[in-house]
MARPAVO-338771 format. One record per residue (C-alpha): x, y, z. Coordinates in pm, 1 decimal. Example, Ala and Ser with C-alpha at 12.3 -4.5 7.8 and 13.67 -1.06 7.14 Angstrom:
REM residues 2
{c1 1230.0; c2 -450.0; c3 780.0}
{c1 1367.0; c2 -106.0; c3 714.0}
***
This chain:
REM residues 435
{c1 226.9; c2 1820.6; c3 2879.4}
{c1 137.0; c2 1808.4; c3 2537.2}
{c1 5.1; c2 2145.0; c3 2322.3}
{c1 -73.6; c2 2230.6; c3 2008.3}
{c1 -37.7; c2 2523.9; c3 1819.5}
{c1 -174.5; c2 2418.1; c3 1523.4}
{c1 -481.2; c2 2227.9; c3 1477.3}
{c1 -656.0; c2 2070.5; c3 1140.3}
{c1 -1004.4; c2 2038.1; c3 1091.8}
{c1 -1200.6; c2 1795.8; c3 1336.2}
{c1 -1223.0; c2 1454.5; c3 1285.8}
{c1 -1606.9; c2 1483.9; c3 1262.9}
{c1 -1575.5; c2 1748.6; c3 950.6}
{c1 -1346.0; c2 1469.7; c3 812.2}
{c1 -1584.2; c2 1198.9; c3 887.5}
{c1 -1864.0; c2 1344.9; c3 693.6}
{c1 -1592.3; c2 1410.9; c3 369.9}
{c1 -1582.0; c2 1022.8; c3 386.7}
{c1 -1895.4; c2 996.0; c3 416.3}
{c1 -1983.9; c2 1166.6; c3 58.5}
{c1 -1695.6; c2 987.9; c3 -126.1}
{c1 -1834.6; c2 648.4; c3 23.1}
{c1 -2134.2; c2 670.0; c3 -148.4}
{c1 -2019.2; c2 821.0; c3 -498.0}
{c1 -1783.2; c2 548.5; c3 -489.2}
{c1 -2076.2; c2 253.5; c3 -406.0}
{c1 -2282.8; c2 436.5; c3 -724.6}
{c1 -1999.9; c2 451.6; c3 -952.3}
{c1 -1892.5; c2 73.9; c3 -895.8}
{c1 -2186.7; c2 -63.7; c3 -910.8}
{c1 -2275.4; c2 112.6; c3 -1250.9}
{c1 -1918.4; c2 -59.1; c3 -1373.7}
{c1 -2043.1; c2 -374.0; c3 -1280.2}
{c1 -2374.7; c2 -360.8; c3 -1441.1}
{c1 -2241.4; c2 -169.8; c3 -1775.8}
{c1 -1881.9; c2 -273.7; c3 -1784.3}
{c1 -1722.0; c2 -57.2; c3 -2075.8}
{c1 -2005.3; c2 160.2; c3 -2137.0}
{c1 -2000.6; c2 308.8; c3 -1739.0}
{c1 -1633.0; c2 331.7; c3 -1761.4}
{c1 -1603.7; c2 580.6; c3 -2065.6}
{c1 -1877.3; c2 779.0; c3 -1962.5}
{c1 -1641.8; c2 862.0; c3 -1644.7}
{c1 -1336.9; c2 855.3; c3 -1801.8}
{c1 -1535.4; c2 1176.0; c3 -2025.2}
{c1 -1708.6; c2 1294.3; c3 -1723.7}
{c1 -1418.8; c2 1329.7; c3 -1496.6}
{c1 -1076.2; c2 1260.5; c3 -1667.7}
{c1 -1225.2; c2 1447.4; c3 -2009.8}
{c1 -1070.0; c2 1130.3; c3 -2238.5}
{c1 -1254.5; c2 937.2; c3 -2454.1}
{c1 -1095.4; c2 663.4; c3 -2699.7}
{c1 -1218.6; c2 344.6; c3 -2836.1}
{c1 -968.2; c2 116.3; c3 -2646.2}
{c1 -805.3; c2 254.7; c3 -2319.9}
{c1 -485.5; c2 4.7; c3 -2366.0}
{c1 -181.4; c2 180.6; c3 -2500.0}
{c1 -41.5; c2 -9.4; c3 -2826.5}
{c1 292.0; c2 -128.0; c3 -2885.1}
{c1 321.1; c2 159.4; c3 -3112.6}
{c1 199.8; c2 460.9; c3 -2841.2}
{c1 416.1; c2 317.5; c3 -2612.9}
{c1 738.3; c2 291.9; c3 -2829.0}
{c1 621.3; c2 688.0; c3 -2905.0}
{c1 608.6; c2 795.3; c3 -2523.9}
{c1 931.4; c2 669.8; c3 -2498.9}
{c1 1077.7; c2 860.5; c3 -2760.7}
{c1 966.0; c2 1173.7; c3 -2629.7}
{c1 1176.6; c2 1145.0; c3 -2289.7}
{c1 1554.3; c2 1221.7; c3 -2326.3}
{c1 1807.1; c2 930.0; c3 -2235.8}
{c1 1892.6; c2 1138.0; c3 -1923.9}
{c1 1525.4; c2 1083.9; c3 -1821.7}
{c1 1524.2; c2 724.9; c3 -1916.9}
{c1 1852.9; c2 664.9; c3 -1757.1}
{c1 1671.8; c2 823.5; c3 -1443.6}
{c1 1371.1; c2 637.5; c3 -1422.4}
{c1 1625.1; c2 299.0; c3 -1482.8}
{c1 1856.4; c2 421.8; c3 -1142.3}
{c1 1517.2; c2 422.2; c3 -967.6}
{c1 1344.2; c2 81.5; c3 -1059.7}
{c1 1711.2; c2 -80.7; c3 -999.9}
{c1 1698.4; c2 77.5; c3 -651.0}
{c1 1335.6; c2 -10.8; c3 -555.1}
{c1 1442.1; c2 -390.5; c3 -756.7}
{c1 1763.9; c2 -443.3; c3 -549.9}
{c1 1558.9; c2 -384.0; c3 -217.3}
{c1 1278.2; c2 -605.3; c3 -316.0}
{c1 1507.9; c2 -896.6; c3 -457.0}
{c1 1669.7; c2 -876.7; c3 -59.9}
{c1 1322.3; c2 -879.6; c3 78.1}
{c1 1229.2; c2 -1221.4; c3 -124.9}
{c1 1562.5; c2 -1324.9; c3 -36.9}
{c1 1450.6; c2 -1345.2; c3 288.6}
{c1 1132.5; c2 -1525.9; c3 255.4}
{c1 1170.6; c2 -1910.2; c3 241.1}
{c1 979.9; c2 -2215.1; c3 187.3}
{c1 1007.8; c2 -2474.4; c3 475.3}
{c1 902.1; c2 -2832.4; c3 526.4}
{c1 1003.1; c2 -2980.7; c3 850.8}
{c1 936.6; c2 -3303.0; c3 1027.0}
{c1 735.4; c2 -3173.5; c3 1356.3}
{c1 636.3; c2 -3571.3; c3 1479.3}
{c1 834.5; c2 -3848.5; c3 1319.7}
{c1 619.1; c2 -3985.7; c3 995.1}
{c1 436.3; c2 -3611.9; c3 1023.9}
{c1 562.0; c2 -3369.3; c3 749.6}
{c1 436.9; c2 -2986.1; c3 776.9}
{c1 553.7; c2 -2710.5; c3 497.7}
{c1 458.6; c2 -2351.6; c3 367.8}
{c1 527.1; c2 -2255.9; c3 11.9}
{c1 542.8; c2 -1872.3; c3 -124.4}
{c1 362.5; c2 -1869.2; c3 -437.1}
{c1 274.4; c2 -1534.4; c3 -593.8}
{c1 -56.7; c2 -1439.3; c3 -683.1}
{c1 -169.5; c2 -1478.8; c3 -1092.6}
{c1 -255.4; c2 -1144.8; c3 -1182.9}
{c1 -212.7; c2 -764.9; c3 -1011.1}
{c1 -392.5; c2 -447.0; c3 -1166.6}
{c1 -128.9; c2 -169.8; c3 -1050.8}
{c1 -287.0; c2 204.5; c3 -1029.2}
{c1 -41.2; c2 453.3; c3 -1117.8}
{c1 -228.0; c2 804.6; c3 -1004.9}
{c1 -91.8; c2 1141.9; c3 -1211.5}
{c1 -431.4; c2 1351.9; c3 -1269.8}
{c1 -262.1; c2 1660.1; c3 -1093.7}
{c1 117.5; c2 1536.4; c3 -1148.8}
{c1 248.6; c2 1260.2; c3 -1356.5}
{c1 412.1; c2 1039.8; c3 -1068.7}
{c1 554.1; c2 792.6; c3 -1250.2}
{c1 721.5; c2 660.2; c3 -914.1}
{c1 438.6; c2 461.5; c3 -834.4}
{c1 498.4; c2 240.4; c3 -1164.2}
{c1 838.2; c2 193.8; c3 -943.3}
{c1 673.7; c2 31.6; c3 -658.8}
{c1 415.8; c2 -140.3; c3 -800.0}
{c1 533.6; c2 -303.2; c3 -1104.9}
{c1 925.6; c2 -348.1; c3 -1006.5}
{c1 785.1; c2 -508.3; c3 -686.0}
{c1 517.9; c2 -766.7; c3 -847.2}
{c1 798.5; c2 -853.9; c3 -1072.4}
{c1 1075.0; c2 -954.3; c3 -838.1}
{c1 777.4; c2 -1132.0; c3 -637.5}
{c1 703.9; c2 -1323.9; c3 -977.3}
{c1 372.0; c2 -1242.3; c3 -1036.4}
{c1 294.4; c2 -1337.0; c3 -1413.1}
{c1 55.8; c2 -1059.4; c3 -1526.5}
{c1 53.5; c2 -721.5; c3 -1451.4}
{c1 -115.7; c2 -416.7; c3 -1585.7}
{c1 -139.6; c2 -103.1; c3 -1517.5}
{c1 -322.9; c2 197.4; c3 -1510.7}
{c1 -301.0; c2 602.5; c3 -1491.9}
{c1 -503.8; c2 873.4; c3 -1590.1}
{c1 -436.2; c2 1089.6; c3 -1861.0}
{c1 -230.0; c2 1379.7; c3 -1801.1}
{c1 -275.0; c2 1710.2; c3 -2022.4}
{c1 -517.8; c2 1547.7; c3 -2251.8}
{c1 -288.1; c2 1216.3; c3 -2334.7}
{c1 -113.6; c2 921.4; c3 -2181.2}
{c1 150.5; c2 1073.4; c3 -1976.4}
{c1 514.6; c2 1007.4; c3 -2130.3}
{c1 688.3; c2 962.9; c3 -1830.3}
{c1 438.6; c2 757.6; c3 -1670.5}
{c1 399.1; c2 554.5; c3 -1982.6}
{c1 784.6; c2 469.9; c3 -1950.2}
{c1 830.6; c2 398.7; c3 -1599.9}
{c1 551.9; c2 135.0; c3 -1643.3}
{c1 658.9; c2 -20.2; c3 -1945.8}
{c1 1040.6; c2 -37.0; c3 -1819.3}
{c1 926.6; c2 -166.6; c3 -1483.4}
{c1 767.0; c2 -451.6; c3 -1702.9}
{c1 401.6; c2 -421.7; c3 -1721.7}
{c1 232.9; c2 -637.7; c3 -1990.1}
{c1 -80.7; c2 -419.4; c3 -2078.1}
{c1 -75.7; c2 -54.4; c3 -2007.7}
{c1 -438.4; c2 153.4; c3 -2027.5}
{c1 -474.8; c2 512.2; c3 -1996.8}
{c1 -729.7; c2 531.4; c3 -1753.4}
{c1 -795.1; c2 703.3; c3 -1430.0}
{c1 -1017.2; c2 701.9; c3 -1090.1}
{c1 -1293.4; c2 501.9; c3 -958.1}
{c1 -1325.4; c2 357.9; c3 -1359.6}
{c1 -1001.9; c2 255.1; c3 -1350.7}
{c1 -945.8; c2 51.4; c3 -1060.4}
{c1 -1318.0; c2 -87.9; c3 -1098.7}
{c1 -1250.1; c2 -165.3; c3 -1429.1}
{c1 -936.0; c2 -400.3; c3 -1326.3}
{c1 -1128.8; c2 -554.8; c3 -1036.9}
{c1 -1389.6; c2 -649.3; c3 -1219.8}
{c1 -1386.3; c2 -677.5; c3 -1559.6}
{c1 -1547.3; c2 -549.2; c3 -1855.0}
{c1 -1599.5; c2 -674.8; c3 -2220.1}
{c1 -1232.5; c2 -509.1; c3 -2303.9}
{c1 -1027.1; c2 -558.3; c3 -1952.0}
{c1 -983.5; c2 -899.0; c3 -1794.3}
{c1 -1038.3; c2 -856.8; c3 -1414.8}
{c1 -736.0; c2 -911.8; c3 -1209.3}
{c1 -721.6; c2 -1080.8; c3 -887.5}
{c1 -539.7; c2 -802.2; c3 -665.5}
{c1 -519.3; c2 -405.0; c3 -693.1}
{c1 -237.2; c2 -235.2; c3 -564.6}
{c1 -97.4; c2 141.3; c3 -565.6}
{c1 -190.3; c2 451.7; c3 -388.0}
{c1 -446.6; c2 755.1; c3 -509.2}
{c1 -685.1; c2 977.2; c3 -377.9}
{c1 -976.0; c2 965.4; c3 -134.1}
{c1 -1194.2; c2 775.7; c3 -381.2}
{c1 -913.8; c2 512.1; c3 -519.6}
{c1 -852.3; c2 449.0; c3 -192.3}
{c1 -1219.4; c2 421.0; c3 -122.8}
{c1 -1336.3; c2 195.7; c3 -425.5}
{c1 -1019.4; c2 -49.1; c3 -320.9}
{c1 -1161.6; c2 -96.3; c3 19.8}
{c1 -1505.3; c2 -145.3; c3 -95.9}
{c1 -1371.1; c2 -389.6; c3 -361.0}
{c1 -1147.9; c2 -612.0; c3 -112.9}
{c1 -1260.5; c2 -923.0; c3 -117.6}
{c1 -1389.0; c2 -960.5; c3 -448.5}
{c1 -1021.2; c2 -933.0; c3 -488.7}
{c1 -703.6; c2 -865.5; c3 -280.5}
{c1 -550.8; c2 -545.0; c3 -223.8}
{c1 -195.7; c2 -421.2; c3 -82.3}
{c1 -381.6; c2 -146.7; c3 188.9}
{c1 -535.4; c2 132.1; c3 238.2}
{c1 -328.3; c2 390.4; c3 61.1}
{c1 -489.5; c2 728.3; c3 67.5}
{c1 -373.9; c2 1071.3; c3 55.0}
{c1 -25.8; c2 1117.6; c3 141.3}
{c1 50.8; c2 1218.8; c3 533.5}
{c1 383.5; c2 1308.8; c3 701.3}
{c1 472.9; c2 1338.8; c3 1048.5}
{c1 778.4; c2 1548.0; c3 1083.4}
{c1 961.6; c2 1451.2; c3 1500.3}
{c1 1199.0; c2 1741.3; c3 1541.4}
{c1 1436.3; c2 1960.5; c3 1833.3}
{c1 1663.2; c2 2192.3; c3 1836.6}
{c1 1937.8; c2 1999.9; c3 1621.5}
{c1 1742.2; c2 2120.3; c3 1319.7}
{c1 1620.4; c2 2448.3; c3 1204.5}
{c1 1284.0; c2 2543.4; c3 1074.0}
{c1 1390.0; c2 2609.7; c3 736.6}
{c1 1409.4; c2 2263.8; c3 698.1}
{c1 1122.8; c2 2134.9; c3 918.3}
{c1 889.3; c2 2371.1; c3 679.3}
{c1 1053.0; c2 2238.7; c3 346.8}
{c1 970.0; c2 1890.9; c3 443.4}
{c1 659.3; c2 1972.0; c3 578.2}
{c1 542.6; c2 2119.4; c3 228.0}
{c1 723.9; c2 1868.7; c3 12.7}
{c1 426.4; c2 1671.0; c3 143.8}
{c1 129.2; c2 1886.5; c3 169.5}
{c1 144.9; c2 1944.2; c3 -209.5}
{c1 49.7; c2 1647.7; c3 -270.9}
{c1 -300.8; c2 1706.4; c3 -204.1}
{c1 -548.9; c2 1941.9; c3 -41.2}
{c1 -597.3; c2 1705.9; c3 197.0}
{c1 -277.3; c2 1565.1; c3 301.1}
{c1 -204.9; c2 1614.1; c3 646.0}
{c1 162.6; c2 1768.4; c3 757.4}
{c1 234.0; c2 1748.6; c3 1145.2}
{c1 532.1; c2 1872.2; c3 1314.0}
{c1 597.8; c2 1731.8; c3 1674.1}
{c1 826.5; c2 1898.2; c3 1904.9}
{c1 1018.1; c2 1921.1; c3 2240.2}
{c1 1115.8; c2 2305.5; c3 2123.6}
{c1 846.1; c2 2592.2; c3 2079.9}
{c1 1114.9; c2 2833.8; c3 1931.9}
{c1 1193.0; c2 2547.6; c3 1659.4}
{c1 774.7; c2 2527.3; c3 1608.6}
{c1 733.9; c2 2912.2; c3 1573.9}
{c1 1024.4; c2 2934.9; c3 1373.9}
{c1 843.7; c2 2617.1; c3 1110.0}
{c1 576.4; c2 2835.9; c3 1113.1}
{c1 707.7; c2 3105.5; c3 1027.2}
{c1 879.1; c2 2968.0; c3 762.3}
{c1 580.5; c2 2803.0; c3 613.6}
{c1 456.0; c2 3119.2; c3 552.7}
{c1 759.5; c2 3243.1; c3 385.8}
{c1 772.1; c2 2905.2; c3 159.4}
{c1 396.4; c2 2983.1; c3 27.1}
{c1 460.1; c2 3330.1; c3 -79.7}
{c1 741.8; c2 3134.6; c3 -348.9}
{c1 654.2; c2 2751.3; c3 -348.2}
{c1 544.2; c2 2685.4; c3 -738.7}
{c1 274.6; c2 2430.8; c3 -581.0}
{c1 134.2; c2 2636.5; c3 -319.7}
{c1 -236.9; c2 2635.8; c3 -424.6}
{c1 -238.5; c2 2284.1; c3 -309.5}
{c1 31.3; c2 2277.5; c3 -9.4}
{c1 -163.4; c2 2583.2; c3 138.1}
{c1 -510.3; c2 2439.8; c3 155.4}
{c1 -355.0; c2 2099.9; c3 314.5}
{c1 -145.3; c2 2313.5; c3 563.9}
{c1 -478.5; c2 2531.3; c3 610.6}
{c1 -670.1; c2 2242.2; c3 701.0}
{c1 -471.7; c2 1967.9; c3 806.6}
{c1 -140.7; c2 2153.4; c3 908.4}
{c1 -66.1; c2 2076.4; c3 1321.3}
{c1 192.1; c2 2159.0; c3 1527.9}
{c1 215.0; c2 1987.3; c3 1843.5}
{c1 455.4; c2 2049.9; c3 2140.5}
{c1 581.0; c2 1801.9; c3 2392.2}
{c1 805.4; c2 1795.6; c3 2690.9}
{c1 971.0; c2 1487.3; c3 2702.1}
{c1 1109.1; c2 1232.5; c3 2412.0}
{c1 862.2; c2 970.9; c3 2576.7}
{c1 558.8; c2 1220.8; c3 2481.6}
{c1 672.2; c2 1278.2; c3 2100.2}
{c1 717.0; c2 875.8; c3 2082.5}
{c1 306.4; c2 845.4; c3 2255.3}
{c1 202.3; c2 1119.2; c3 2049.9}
{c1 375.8; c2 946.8; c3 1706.7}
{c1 205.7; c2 657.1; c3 1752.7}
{c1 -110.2; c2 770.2; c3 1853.7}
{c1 -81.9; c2 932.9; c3 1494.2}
{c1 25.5; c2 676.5; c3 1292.0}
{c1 175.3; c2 885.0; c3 1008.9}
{c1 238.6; c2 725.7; c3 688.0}
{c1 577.4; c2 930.4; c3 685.9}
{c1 801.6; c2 986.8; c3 946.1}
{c1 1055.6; c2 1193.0; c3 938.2}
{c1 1315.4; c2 1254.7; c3 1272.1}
{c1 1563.7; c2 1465.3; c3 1323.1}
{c1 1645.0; c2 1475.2; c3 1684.4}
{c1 1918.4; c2 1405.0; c3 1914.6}
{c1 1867.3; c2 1049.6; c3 1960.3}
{c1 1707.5; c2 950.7; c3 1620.5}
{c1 1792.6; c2 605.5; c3 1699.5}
{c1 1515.1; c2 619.4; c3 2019.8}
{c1 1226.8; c2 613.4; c3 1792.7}
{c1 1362.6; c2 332.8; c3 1553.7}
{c1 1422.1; c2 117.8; c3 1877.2}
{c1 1114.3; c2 247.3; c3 1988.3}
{c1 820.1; c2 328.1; c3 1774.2}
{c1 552.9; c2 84.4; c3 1658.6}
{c1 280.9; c2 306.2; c3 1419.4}
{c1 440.6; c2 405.4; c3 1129.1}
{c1 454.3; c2 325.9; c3 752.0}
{c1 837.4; c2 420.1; c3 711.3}
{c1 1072.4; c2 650.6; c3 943.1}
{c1 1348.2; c2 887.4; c3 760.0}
{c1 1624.8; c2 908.8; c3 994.5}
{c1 1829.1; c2 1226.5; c3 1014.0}
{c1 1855.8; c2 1515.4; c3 843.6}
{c1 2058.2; c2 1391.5; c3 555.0}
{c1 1757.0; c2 1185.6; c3 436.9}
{c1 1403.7; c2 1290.6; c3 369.0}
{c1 1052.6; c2 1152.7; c3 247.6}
{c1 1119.3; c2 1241.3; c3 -105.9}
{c1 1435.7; c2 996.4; c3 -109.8}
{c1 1128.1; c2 758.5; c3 -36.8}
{c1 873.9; c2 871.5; c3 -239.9}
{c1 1108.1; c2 865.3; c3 -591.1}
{c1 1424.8; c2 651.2; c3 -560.9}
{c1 1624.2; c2 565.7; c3 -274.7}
{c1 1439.7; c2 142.2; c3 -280.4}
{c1 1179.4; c2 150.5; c3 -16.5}
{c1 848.7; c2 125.4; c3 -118.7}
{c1 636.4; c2 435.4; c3 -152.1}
{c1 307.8; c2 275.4; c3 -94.6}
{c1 216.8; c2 314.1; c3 266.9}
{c1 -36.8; c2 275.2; c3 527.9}
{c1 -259.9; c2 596.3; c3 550.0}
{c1 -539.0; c2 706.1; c3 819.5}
{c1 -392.4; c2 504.6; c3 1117.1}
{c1 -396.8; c2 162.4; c3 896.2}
{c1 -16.4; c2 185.5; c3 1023.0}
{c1 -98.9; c2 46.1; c3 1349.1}
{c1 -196.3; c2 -300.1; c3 1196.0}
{c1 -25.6; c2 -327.8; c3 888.4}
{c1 293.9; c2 -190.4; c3 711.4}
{c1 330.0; c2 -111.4; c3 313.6}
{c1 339.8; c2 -263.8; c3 21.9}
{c1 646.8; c2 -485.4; c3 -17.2}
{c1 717.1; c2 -819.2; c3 -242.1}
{c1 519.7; c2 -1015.3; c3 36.0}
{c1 240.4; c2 -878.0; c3 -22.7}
{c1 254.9; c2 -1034.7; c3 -375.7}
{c1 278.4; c2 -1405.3; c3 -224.4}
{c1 38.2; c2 -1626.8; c3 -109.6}
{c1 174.0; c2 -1862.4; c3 187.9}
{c1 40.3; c2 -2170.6; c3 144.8}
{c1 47.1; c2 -2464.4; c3 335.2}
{c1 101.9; c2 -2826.3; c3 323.1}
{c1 74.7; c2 -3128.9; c3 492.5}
{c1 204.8; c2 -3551.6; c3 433.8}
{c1 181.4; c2 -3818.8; c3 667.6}
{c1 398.2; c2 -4087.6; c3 603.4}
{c1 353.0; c2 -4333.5; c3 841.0}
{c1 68.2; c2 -4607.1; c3 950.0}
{c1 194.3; c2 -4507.6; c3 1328.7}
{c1 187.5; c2 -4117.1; c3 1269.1}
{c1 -146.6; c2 -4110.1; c3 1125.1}
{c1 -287.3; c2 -4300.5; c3 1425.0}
{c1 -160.1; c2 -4125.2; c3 1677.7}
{c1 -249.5; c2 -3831.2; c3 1498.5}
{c1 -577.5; c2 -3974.4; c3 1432.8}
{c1 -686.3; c2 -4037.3; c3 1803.7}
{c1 -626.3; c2 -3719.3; c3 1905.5}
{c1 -779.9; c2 -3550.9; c3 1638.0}
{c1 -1101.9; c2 -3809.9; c3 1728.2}
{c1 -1080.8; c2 -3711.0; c3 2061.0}
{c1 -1086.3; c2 -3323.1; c3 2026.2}
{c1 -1354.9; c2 -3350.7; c3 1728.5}
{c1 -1605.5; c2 -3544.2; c3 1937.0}
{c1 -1523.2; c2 -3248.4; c3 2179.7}
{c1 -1688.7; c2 -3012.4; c3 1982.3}
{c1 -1987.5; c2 -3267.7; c3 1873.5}
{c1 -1848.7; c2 -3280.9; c3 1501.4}
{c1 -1871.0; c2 -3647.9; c3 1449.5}
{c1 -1854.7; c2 -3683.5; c3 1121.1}
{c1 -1464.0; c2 -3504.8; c3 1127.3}
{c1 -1420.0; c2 -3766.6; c3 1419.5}
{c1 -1486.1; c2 -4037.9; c3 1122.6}
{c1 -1214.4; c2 -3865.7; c3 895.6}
{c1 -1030.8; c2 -3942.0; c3 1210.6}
{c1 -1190.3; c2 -4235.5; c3 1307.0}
{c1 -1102.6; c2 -4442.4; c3 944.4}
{c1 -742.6; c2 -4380.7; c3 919.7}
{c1 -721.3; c2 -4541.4; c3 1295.6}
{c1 -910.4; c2 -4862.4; c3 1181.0}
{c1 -746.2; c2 -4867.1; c3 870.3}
{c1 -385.4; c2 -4787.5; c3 925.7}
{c1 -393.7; c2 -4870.0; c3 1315.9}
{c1 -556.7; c2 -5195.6; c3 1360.6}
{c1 -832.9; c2 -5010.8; c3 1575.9}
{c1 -1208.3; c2 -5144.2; c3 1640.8}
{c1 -1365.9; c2 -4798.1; c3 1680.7}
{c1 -1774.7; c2 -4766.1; c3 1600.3}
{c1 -1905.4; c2 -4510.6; c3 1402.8}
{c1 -1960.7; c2 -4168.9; c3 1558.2}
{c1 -1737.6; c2 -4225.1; c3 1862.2}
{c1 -1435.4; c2 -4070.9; c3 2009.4}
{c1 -1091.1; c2 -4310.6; c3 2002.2}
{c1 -973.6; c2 -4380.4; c3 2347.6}
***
């Protein structure tokens, strides 16, 4: 039986929060559309307080954020983007171009090719997470995409040094300093100063994650990345010391990040609890971690390990972390997830900064139909087809007559219908199915 001692706010209250950032977010892009630069620096003023005549960093601010970071810093943010490079160069590794001969004379193939241009959002309004230059910009690299810019929000009143490195040593060509709805709006579609791109990627808040849905299709995007969730599968192996600590390590990312623990052990739940409490009276970022753990905080008991796997992925947590007994159950087992933390000796942190997965993960249940952003989602598989033969294409050709005059399209029966008279010595009238 499955209880909950916990419980966030209801998905209705949530429902109508979406609701309100859907339409600021319809306004605000369609003002970008119809004013281009003009719309975006009256938001970057209005909400970001940051006003300047171009928004791309020069050659010179850059080379100056740089300088302001110490080389253990730089040496730091280098161990990263090789980790998050070295898992993405094995993920391409794995994807191959084929061509195989399926019929003789009847050549099928698939190429990889990576898309032209990616706009990468970096968020750091509240922190300067410079991580997300990791994922974004390492990633689109290895996949060989061959322009990528970037964007983040100021942070303090200027471009964020640590931000400003990580993108630039990721390998960005064109950095702005600019934030929010403008920012990703401005990148999708274009103003008199930024050349649109044809896919946005990175995470961000509610309304980043908003304008990217309501901008797919004009161009790509990786997924819906919106604020950060974790999902936290624990018994009595661990303690809640550490079940609250990893709880919290999330919820500060946002007031509205959701923070779940799931359990087969009430005394382990009270005893999270109870140290969540404790953690707020002394966590430096508890203004935020207590709202989210306030309103989107749940614990939820279980009896069995087959209810905490039903109950996981009904979820569909962007995070995962387990520390059970038989960690390996839910790797074998679990479908809805963006990425699982195994054991106690990892953690969603390892993820988030440097350990080379990809931070940028499926949020609001998107993890039951898709998973994160990886070099994949930088490629475009293409395909491609060459008949060689006067025999293939007429076999090939009466079928494809056949099943065309099926369906009452005649005139794709007489793409059909040509190559049979031409290349197969055929007699077959106009509009008519080969027999």
């Amino acid at each position: 039986m499955i209880r909950h001692l916990k419980t966030a706010r209801s998905q209705q209250d949530r429902a109508e929060d979406d609701i309100q950032v859907r339409s600021t977010v319809e306004t605000l892009l369609a003002d970008i559309s119809k004013r281009g630069d003009a719309a975006v620096r009256e938001m970057s003023i209005k909400f970001d307080g940051w006003d300047r005549a171009d928004y791309r960093l020069t050659d010179a601010e850059i080379r100056d954020c740089l300088a302001e970071l110490s080389p253990r810093d730089l040496d730091d943010i280098r161990f990263a983007q090789e980790q998050v490079r070295n898992f993405a160069q094995a993920q391409r590794a794995a994807l191959r171009d084929i061509e195989v001969e399926t019929l003789p004379g009847v050549i099928l193939g698939h190429k990889n090719i990576p898309v032209n241009s990616v706009g990468c959002y970096v968020p750091g309004g509240k922190y300067p997470l410079l991580a997300s230059a990791h994922m974004s910009v390492v990633t689109a690299g290895v996949a060989g995409v061959p322009r990528i810019v970037t964007c983040a929000p100021p942070f303090h009143g200027k471009p964020a040094p640590a931000i400003v490195a990580a993108q630039h040593l990721a390998g960005a060509q064109v950095i702005y300093c600019l934030g929010g709805i403008q920012a990703v709006g401005a990148m999708a579609l274009g103003t008199e100063s930024i050349t649109p791109v044809d896919m946005l990627v990175g995470p961000g808040n509610a309304y980043v994650a908003e304008a990217k849905r309501q901008l797919y299709g004009r161009v790509g995007i990786d997924l819906f990345a919106g604020p950060t969730e974790t999902l936290v599968i624990a018994d009595d192996t661990v303690d809640g010391e550490l079940c609250a600590t990893d709880l919290l390590g999330q919820a500060e990312h946002g007031p509205n990040s959701p923070a779940i623990l799931l359990t087969t052990s009430e005394k382990l739940a009270r005893a999270t609890m109870a140290e969540i409490d404790r953690l707020l009276t002394i966590l430096p970022t508890a203004p935020v971690a207590s709202v989210a753990w306030r309103d989107y905080g749940e614990v939820i008991l279980c009896d069995t390990k087959a209810e905490l796997l039903a109950e996981a992925d009904r979820i569909a947590s962007e995070h995962v972390q387990v520390m059970t007994d038989d960690d390996d159950y839910f790797l074998a087992n679990m479908t809805n997830y963006g990425a699982l933390f195994l054991g106690p000796r990892t953690n969603v942190a390892y993820g988030d900064k440097v350990i080379g997965t990809n931070h940028t993960l499926p949020t609001k249940g998107s993890a039951r139909y898709t998973g994160g952003l990886w070099v994949g989602k930088f490629l475009k598989t293409v395909t491609y087809q060459r008949v060689l033969t006067d025999a293939a294409s007429t076999m090939i050709g009466e079928y494809c007559s056949r099943l065309c005059m099926l369906e009452g399209f005649a005139g794709h029966a007489e793409q059909a219908n040509i190559r049979v008279r031409r290349y197969g010595g055929r007699n077959i009238a106009y509009g008519t199915a080969a027999d």
